[in-house]
Structure formats: structure tokens, C-alpha cells
N, C-alpha and C positions, 0 to 999 in steps of 0.2 A: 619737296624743297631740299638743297643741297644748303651746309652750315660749311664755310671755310674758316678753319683756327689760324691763326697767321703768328708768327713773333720774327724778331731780324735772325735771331742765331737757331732756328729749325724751320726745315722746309713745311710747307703748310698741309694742314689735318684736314680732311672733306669729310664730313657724314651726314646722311639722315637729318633732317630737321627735328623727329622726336626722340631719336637718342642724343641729340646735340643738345637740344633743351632740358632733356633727364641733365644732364651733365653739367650744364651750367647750371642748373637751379640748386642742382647738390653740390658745386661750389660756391654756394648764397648768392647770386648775381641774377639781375633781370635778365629773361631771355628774351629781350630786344634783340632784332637783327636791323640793323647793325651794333655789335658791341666793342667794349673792352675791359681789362683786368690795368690800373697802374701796375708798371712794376712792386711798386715797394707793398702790395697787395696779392701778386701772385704767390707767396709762399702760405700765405693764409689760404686763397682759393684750393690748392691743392692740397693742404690739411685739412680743409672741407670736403672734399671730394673722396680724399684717401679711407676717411673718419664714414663716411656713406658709404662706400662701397665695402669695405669690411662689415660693417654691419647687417646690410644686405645679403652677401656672401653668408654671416651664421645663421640667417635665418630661415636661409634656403636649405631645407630637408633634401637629401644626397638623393641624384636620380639614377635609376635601375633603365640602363639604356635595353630595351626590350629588343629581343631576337627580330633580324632582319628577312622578310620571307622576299628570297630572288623573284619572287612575281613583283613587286611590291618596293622594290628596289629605289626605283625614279621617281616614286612617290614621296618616299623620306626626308621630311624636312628637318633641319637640323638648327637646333637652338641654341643662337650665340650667345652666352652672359653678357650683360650691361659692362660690367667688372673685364670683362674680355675685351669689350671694344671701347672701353674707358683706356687700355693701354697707348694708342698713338697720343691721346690727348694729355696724359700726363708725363713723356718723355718729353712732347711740347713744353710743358709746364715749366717741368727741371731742366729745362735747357734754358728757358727764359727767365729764371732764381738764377743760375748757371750767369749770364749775360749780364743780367738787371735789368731788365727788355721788359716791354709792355707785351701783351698780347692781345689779340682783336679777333673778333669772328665776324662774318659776314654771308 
């Protein structure tokens, strides 16, 4: 399942349904699909969010990317941080503080 973030003044965020849900619940909100944040309640959601993911971020013990062997190449999977792919959704965010705009997912 695909989660679309939408607000009038930023083009809309598509992810994942279980990193859309990580991210709405670490902004205190039900991950209902369909939702939305009142404006005069998104600068709190993304002080939610911002306040989880830093914390997250220290608690994660620093990784030792291990030697890559060229057989083994294509097989390498590579692990994105939550905190990583948290970025389009709070550019959203501060764009919609930015506006005074609601925001909605679906």
C-alpha cells in the first residue's frame, strides 16, 4: 500500500504504508487512511516527529559498513534510515506552518 501526504503549498509525498504509519504515529496522529493534521496543529505534529526521530537517531549504535566482495556486489542491500526517508515529509510539513495549510494523507 502506497500513503499520499498532500498540502495546497507542497507537491505531494508518496511512501510505503509502514513507513507512512512509523511517521504518522511518531507525529501522535491515528494512522487512519484517510487522514489529516488541522493546520493550527501541524507545527506540533512536526515537533512530534522531529523530537522521535532525534531520539531514534541517538540510540542507534554507529554502523561499520563491512567490505563489499565484487562477487557479492548485486546482492547488497542497503539500509535507508526512517530519519532519511522522514525528510520529504517534513519539508511538507514546514511548508504547510509556512502556508497555514492543512495537510492530509491518503
Amino acid at each position: 500500500m502506497l500513503v499520499t501526504f498532500s498540502t495546497k503549498s507542497h507537491g505531494n509525498v508518496i511512501m510505503f504504508g509502514d513507513v507512512a504509519h512509523s511517521l504518522i504515529t511518531m507525529m501522535r496522529f491515528t494512522t487512519d487512511v484517510p487522514g489529516a493534521i488541522r493546520a493550527e496543529d501541524v507545527a506540533c505534529a512536526l515537533a512530534n516527529l522531529e523530537k522521535k526521530l532525534t531520539q531514534i537517531v541517538q540510540q542507534q549504535p554507529e554502523k561499520i559498513v563491512p567490505e563489499i566482495d565484487n562477487e557479492d556486489e548485486n546482492e547488497t542491500e542497503i539500509q535507508i534510515s526512517l530519519a532519511v526517508r522522514a525528510v520529504p515529509l517534513i519539508d511538507l510539513l514546514k511548508a504547510a506552518i509556512s502556508a497555514k495549510s492543512y495537510v492530509m494523507w491518503e
